[in-house]
Structure formats: C-alpha cells, structure tokens
PAZAPA-4460 file (N, C-alpha, C; in steps of 0.05 Angstrom, whole numbers, plus 32768, in hexadecimal, padded with zeros to 4 digits):
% residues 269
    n_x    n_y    n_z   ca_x   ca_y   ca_z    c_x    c_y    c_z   seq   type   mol
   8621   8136   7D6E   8605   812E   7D6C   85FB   8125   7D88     1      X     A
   860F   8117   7D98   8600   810D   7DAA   8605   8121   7DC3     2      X     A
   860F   8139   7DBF   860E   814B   7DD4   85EE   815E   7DD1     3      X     A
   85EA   815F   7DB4   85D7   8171   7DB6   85BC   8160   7DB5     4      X     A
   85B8   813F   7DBE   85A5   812C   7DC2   85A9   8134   7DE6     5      X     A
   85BE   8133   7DEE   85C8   813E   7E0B   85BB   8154   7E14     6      X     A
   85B7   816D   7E00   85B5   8185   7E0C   8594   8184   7E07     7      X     A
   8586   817B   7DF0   856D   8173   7DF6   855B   8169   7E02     8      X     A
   8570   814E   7E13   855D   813F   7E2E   855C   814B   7E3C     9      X     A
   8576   815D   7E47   856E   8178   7E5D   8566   818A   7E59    10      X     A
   855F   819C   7E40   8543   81B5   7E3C   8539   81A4   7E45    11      X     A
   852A   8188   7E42   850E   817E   7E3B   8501   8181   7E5C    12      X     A
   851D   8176   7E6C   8514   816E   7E90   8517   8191   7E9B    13      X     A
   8524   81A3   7E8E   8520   81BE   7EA1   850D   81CB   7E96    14      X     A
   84F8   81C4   7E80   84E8   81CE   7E69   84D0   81B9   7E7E    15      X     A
   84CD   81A8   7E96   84BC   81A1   7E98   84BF   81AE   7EB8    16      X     A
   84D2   81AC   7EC3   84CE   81B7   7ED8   84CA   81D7   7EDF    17      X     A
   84C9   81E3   7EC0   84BF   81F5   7EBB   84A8   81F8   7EBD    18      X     A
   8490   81E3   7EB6   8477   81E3   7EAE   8472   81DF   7ECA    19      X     A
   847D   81C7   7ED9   8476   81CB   7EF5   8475   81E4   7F09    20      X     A
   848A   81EC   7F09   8491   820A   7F17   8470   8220   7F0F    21      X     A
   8471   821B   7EF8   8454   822E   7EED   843B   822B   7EF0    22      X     A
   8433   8211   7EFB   8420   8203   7F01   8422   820F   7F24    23      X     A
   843A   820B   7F2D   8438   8211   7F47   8432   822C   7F4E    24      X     A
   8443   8241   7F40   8443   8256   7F41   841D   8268   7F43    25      X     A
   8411   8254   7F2B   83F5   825D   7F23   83E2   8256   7F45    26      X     A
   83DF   823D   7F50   83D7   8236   7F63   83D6   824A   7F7B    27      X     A
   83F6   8251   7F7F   83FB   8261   7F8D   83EE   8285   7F90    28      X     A
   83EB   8286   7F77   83DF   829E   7F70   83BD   829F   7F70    29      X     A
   83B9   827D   7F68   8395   8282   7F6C   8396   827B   7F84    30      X     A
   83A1   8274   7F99   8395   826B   7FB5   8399   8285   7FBB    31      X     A
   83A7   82A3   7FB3   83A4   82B5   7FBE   8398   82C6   7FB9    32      X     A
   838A   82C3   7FA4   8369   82CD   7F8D   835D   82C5   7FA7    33      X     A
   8357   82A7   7FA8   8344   82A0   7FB8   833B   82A5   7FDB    34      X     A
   8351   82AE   7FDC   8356   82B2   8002   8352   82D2   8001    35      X     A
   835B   82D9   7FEC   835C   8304   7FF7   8346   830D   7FD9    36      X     A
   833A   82F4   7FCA   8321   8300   7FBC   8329   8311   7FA9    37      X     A
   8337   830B   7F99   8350   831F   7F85   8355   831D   7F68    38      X     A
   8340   8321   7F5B   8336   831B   7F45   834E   8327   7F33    39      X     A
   8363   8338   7F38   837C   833B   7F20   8388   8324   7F1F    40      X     A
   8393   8318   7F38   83A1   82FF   7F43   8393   82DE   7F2B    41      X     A
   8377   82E2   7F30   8367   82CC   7F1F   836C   82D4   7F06    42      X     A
   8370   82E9   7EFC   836E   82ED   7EE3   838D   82E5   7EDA    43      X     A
   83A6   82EC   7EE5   83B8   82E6   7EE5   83BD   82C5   7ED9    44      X     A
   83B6   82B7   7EF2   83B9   829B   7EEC   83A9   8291   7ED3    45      X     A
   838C   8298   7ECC   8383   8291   7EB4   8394   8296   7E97    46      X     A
   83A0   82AB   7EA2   83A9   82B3   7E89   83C7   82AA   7E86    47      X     A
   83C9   829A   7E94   83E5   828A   7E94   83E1   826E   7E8B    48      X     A
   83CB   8264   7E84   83C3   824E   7E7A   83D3   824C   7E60    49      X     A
   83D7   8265   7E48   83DE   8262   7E38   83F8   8264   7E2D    50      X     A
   8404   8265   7E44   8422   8257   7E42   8429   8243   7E4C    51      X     A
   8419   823A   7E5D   8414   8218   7E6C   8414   8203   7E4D    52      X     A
   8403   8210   7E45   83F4   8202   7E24   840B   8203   7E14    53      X     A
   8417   8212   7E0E   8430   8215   7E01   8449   8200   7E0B    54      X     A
   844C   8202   7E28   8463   81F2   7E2D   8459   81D8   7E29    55      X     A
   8448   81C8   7E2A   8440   81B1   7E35   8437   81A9   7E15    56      X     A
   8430   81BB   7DFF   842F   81B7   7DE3   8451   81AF   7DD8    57      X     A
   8468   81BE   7DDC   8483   81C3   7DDE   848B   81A2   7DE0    58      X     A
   847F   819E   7DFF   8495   8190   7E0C   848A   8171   7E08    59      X     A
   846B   816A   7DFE   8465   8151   7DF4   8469   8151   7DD6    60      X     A
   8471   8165   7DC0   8485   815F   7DA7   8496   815C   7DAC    61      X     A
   84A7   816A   7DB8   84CE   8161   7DC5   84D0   8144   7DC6    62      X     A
   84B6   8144   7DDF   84C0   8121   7DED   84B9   8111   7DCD    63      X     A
   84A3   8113   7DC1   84A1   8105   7DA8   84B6   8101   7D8F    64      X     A
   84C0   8115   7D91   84D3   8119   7D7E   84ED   8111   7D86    65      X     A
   84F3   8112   7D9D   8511   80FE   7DAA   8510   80E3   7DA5    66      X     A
   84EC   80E1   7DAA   84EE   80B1   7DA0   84F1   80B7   7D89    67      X     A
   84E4   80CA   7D78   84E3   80BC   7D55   8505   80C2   7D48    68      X     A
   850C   80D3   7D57   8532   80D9   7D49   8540   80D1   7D58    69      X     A
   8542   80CD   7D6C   8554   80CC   7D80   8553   80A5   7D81    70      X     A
   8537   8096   7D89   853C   8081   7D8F   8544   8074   7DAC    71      X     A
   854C   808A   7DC2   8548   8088   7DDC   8547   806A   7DE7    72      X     A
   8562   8060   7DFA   8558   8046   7E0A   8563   8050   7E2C    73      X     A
   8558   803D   7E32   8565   803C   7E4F   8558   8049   7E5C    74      X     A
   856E   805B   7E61   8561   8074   7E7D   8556   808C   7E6C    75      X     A
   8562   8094   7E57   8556   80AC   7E43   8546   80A5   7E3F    76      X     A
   8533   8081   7E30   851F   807B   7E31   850A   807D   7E46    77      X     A
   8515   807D   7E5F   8501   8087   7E72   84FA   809E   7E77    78      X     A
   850E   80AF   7E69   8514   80CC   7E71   84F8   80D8   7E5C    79      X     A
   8501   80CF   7E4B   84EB   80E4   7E32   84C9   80D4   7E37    80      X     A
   84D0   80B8   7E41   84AA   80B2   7E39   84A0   80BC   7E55    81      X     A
   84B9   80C1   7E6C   84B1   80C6   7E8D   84A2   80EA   7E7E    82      X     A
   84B6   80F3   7E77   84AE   811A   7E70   8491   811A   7E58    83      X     A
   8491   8102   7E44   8476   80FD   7E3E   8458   8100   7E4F    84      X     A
   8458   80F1   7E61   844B   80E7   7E76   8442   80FF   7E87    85      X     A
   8456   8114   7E96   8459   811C   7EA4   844A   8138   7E91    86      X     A
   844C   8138   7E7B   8438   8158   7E6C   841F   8152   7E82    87      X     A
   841B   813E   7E7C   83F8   813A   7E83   83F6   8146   7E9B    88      X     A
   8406   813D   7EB5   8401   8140   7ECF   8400   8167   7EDA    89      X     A
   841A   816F   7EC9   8420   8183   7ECE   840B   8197   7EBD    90      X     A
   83F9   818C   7EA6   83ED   819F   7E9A   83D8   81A0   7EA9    91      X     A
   83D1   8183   7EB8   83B6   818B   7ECB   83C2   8198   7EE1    92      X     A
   83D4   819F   7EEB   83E0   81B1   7F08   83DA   81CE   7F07    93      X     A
   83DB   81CF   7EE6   83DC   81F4   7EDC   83B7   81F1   7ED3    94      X     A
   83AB   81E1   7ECE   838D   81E4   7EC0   8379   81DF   7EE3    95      X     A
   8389   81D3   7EFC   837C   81D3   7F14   837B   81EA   7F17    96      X     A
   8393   8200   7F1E   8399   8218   7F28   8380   822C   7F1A    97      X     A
   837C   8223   7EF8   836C   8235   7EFA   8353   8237   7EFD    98      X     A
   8344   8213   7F01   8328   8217   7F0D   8328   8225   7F29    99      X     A
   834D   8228   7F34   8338   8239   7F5A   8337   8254   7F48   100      X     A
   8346   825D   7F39   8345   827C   7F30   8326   827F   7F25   101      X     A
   831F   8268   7F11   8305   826F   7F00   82F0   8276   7F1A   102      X     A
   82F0   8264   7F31   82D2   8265   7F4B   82E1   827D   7F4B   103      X     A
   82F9   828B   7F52   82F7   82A8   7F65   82EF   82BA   7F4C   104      X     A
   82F6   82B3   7F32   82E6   82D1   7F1F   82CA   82CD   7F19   105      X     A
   82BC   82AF   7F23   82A2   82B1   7F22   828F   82C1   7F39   106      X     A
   82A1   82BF   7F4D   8293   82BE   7F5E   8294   82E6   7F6F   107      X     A
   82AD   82EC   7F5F   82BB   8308   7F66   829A   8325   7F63   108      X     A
   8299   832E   7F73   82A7   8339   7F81   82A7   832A   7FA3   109      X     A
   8292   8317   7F9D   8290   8308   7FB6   82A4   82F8   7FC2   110      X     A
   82A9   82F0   7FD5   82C2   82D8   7FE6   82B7   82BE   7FE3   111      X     A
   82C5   82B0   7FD1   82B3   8291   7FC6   82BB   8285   7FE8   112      X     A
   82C7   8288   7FF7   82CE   8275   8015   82BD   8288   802A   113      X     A
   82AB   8278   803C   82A0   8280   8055   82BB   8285   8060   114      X     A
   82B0   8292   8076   82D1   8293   808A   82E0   827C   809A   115      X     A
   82C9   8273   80A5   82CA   825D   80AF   82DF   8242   80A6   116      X     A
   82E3   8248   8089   82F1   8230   8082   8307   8240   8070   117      X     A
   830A   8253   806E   8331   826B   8069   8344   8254   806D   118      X     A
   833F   824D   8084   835A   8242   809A   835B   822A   8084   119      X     A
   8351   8216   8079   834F   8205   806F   835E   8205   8050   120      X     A
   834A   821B   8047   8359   8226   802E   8379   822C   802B   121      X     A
   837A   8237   803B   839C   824C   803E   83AD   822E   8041   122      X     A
   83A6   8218   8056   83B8   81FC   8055   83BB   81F7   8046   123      X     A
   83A8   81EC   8036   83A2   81D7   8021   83BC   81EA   8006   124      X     A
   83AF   8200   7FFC   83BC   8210   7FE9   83DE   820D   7FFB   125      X     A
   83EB   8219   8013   83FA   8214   8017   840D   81FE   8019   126      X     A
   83FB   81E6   8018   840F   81CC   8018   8414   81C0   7FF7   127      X     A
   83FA   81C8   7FE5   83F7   81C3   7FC9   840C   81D0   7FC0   128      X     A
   8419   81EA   7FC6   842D   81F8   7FBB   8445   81F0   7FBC   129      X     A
   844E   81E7   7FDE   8460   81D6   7FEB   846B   81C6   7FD8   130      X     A
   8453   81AF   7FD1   8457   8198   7FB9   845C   819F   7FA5   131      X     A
   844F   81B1   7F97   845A   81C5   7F80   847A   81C1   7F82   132      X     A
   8482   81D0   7F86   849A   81DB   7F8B   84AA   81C1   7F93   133      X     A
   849F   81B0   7FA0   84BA   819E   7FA6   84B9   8187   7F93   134      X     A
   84A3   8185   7F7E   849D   8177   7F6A   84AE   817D   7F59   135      X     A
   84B4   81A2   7F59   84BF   81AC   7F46   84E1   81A4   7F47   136      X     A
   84E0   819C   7F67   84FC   81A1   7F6D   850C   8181   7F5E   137      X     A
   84FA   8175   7F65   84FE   8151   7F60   850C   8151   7F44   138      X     A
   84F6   8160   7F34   84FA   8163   7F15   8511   816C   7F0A   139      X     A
   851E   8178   7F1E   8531   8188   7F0E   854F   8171   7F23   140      X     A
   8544   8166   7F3E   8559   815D   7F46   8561   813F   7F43   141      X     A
   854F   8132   7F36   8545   811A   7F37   854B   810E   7F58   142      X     A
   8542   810D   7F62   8556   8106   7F8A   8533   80F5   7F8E   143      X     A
   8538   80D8   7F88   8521   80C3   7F8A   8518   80CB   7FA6   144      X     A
   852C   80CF   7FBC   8523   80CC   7FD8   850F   80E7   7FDD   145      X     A
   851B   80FA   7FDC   8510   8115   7FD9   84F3   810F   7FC9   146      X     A
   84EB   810B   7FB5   84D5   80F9   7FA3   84C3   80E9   7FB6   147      X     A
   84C5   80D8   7FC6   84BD   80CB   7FD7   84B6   80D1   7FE9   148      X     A
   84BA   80E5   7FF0   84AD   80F8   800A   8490   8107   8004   149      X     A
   8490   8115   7FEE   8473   8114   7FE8   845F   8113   7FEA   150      X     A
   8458   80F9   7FE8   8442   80F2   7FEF   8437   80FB   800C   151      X     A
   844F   80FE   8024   844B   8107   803E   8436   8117   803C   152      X     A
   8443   812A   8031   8437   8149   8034   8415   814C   8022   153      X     A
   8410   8133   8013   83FA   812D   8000   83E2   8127   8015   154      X     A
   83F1   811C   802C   83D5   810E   803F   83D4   8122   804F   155      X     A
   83D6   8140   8052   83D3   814C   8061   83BF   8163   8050   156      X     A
   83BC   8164   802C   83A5   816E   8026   838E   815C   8025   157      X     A
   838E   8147   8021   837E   8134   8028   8378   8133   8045   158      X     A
   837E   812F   8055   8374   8135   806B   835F   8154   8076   159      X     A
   836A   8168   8067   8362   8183   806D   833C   817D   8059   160      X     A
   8342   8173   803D   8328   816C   8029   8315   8163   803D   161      X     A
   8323   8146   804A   830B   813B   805B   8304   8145   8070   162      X     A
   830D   815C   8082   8302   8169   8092   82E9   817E   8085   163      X     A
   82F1   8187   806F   82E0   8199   8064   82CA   8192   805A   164      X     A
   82D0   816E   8056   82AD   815E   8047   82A5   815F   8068   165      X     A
   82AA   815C   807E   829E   8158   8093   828F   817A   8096   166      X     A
   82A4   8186   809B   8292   81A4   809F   827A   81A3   8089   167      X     A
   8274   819E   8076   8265   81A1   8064   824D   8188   8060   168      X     A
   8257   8170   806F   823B   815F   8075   8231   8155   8091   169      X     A
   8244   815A   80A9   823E   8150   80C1   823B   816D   80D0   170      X     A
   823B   8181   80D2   823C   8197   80D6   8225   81B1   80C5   171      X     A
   8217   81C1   80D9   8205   81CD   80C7   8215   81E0   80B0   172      X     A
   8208   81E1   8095   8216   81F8   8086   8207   8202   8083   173      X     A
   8211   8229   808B   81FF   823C   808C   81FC   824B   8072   174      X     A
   821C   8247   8064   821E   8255   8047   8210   8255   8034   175      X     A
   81F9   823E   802A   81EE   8236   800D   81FA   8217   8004   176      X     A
   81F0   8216   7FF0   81F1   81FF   7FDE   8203   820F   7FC9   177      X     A
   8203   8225   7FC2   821B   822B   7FA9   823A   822D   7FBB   178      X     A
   8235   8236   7FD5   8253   8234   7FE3   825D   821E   7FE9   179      X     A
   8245   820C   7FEB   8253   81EB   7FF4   8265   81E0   7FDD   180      X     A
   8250   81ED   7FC0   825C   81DF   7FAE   8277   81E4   7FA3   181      X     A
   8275   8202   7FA5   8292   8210   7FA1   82A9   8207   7FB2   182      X     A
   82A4   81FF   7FD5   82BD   81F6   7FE0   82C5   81D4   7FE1   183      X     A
   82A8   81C8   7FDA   82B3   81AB   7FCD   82C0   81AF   7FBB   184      X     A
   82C1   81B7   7FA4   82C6   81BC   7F8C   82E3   81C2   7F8E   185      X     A
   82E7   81DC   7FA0   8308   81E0   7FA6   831D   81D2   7FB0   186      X     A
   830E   81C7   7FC3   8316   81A6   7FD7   8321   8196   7FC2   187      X     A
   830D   818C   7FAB   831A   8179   7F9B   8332   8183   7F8E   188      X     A
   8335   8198   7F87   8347   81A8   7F73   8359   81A8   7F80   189      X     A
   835F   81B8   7F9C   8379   81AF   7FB0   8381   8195   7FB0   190      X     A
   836C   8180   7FB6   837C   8168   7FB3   8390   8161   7F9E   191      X     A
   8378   8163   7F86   838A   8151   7F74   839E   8161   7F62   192      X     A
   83A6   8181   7F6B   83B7   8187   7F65   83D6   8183   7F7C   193      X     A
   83CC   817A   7F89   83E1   8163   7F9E   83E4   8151   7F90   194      X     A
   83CD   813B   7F8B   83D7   811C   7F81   83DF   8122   7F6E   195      X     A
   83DE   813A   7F5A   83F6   813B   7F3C   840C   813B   7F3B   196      X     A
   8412   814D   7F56   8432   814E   7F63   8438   813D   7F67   197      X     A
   842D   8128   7F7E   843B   810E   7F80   843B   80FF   7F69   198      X     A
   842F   80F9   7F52   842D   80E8   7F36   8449   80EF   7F2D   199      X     A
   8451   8111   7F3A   8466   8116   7F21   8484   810B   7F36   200      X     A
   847A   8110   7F52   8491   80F9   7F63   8495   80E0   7F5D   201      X     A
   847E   80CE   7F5A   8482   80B9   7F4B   848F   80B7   7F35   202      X     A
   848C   80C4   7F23   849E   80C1   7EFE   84B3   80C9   7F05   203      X     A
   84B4   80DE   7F25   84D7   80DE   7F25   84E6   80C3   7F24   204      X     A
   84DA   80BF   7F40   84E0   80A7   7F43   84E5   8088   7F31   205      X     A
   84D5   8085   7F1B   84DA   8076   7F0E   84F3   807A   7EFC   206      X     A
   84F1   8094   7EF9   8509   809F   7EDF   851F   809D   7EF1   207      X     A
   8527   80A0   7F0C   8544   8097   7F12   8548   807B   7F20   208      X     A
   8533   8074   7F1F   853C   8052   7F30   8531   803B   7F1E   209      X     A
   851B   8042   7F08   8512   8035   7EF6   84F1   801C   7EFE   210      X     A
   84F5   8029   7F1C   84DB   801E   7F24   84CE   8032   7F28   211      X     A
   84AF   8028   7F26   8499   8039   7F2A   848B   8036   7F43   212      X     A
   8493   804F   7F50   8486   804B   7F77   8470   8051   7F7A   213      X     A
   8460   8048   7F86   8444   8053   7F92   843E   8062   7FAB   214      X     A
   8442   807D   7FA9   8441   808C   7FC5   8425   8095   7FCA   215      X     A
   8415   8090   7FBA   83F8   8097   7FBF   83E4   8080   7FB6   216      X     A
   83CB   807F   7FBE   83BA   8077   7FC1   83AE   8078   7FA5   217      X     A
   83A7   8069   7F8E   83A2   806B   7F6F   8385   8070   7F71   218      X     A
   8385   808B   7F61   8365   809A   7F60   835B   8097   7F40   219      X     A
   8347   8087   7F41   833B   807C   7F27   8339   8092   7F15   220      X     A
   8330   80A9   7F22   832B   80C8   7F12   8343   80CB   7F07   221      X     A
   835F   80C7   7F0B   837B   80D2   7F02   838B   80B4   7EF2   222      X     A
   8387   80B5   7ED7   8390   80A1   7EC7   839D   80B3   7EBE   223      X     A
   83B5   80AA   7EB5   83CC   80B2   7E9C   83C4   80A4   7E80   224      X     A
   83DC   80B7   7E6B   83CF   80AA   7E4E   83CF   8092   7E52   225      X     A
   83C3   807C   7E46   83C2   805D   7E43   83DC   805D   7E29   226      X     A
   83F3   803E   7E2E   8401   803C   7E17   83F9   8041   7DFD   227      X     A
   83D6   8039   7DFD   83D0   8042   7DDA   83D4   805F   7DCC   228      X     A
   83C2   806A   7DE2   83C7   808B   7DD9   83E8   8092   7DDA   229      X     A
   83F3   8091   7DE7   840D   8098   7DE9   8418   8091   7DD4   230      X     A
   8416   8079   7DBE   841D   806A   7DAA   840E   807D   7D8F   231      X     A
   83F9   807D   7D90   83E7   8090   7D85   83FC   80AD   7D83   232      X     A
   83F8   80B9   7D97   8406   80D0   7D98   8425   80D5   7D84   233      X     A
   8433   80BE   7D93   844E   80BF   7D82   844C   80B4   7D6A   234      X     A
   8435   80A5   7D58   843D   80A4   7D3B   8431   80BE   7D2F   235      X     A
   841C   80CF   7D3B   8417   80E2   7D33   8433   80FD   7D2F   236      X     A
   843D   80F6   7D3F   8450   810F   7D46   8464   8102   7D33   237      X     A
   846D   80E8   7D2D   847F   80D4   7D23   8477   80E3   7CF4   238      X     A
   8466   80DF   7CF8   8453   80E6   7CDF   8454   8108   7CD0   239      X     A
   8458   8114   7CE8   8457   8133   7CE9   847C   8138   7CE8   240      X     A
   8489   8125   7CF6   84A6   8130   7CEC   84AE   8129   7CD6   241      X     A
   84A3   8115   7CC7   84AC   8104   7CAA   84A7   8124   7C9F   242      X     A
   848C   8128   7C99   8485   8136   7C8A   848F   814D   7C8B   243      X     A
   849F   8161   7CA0   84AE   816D   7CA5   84CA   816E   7C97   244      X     A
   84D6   8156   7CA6   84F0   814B   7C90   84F0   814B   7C71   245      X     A
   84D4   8149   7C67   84D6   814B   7C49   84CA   815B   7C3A   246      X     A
   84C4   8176   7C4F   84C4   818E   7C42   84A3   8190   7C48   247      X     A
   8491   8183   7C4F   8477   8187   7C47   8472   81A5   7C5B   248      X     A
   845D   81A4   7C59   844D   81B9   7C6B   8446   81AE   7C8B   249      X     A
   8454   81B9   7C9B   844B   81A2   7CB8   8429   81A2   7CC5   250      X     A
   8427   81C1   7CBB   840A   81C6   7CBE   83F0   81B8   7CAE   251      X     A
   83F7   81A5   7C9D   83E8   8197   7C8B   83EB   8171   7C91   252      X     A
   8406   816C   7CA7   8406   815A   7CB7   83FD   814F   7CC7   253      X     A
   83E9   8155   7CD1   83CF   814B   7CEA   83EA   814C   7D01   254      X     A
   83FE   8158   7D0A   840D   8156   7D1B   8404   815E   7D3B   255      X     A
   8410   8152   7D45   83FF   8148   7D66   840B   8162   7D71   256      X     A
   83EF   8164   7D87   83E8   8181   7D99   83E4   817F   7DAF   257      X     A
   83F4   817A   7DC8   83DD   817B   7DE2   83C9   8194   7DEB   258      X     A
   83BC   818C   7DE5   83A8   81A7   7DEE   839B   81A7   7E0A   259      X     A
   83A2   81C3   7E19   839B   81C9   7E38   837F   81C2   7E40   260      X     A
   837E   81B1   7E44   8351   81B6   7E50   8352   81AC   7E65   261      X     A
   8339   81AE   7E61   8329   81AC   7E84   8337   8193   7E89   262      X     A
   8338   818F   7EAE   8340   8181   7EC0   8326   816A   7EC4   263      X     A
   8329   8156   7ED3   8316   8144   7ED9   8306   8154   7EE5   264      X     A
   8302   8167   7EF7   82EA   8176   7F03   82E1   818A   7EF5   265      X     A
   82C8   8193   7EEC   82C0   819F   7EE0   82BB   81BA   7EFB   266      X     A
   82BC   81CF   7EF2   82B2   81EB   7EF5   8299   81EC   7EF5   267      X     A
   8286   81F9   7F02   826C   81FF   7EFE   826E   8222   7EF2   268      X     A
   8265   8229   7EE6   825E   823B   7ED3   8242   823D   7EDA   269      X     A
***
C-alpha cells in the first residue's frame, strides 16, 4: 500500500512538470506566431489549451484525493498542497501563451509588432522560455539552489517591459493606438508569464527546505487560492469521493473542476 501512495506522489510531481513543459512549449510556439506572423503556429497553441485543461483538472483531483485517503504529513504534506497550488500558476503559463497567439490570429494577416520593437519581442519570449524550462527543470529536480536563481533571469523581462512603456510614452509612436495597445498588452503577458515561473521556483523551494523564499517583488494582480477556497475545494472533492466509494453516480456529486480561463489580463476582441 505504501509503495503505490509512493508511486502516486511521483505521477503527481512528473504529471506537473508535465503541465509546465506544455505551458512552455505553447509560449515558445506563440512568440514564433508572433515574430514570423504564423497563424498555423497560433492555432496550434490555442488548441493545446485543451489538454492544459485536462492535466491541471487531473492533477488538482489527484492532489485532493491524496489528503482525503492518504492523510499526508510532513514533506508529502507539502508535496501534495505545494502541486495543489502550483495547478493555478502553471494553468496561467499555458492560458498567457495563448493571449500572444489570440493578438497574432486577430490581427493575421497583418504583423501585430512594428519592427522597431522585434528585437524586444524575440528577448523577452526568449528569456520567458529560458524560465519555462528551467522551472520545469526544478520540478522534476527539486535542487532549492538551482530554484533560486530565477528570479535573475525574471529582472531581465522586466527590464526589457520597461523599456518598451518608454518607447511607447517618452518617444513619438508612429504605429496607432490599436498597436500601442497590442504591444502593452504583450509586455504584460511576457512578464507575468516570468513571474509564474518564478512562483513555481518558490513552491520549489518551500517543498524541499520547508521555507517559503521570496525571489520576487509581490504583484497584487498575482494572488494564489486563499486557505478558504482551497478548504472549499477539498471538501468538495472530499464529498465527490464518499459518494464514489458508495457506489453513487460521481456525476450527480457536485465534484470539483478546475476550469482553464482567462488570465488577469483581458484580450481585446
């Protein structure tokens, strides 16, 4: 019994650094929608949303269902409410990727970026991926120090954002008011598909040393569930396995769903 409680905590952590890898993967593919104007590429990533939705539906019943049978203390206790936590971050990593895809199929057959600011784009997407990937790497290696580095590479899309609010208010813009809005718009989305990465360096971090580090700067826009909902969540899911166990219909359970939606930034449409 307690091997196959064993072999479940590890699906749960390669089942998340799964979701991360896919999140990254998507980014990578709309920054290249968006730089070469490539509307299969956007369509691609959109349509990868719905296995994003799937894993991150998967992997917040798993983590639910390890507290209500399993009972989890210690470090497993950190382990399953850390991979709780961590749906959220990673489902906004894969739902950022696809507001840059949604501007490039709004905007297709046209180039949503003046030229002027490519160079900007191509960083930003290149360092966001960087973090991707070494977010992904954390996840699967737990290595706190490696985790901690992070944030480095976080102040260098932030830095690239604030050059781009300058081109766009201390500097004439020749493009319009719909292009301004489109490359603020992208700006934010680069960022804070950085600061997700680092959120998910942090939960490394706590899950192998048991403290919680602060490698970034706390952005009022990016709250995690509050203990209530999280509490909320697991008697719902807690409710949905009873009724399971005793034969009912699970579909007649009100049993808990994370469902994929919109990011803190809205899309213009």
């Amino acid at each position: 019994m307690r091997l196959v409680y064993s072999e479940e905590l590890a699906d749960l952590a390669t089942s998340m650094a799964r979701m991360c890898s896919l999140a990254t993967d998507d980014m990578e593919l709309a920054t290249h929608a968006l730089l070469q104007v490539d509307l299969v590429a956007a369509e691609r990533v959109l349509q990868s949303s719905t296995e994003m939705s799937r894993l991150a539906t998967e992997n917040e019943e798993r983590g639910f269902a390890l507290l209500a049978l399993q009972a989890p203390v210690a470090r497993d206790l950190r382990q399953v409410v850390t991979s709780i936590q961590l749906v959220q971050d990673l489902t906004r990593m894969g739902t950022l990727a696809g507001h840059v895809a949604k501007i490039v199929r709004r905007r297709h057959p046209e180039s949503v970026l003046p030229e002027p600011v490519n160079g900007y784009f191509a960083e930003m997407g290149r360092v966001a991926v960087s973090l991707g990937r070494s977010a992904t790497e954390v996840l699967l290696n737990r290595d706190a120090e490696q985790a901690a580095t992070l944030a480095q590479q976080d102040d260098a899309v932030d830095d690239l954002r604030r050059h781009l609010f300058t081109l766009l208010t201390v500097r004439e813009w020749k493009w319009g008011v719909a292009s301004a809005v489109d490359v603020t718009l992208l700006g934010r989305y680069y960022e804070r598909f950085a600061d997700h990465a680092v959120e998910v360096a942090q939960r490394v971090i706590f899950l192998a040393t048991g403290e919680y580090a602060t490698l970034a700067e706390d952005d009022p826009e990016h709250s995690s569930a509050s203990n209530e909902e999280l509490v909320r969540r697991f008697n719902e899911t807690d409710r949905s396995l009873t009724h399971r166990v005793s034969g009912d219909d699970p579909g007649k359970s009100g049993s808990s769903h994370l469902s994929v939606g919109e990011d803190d930034t809205p899309v213009r449409r």
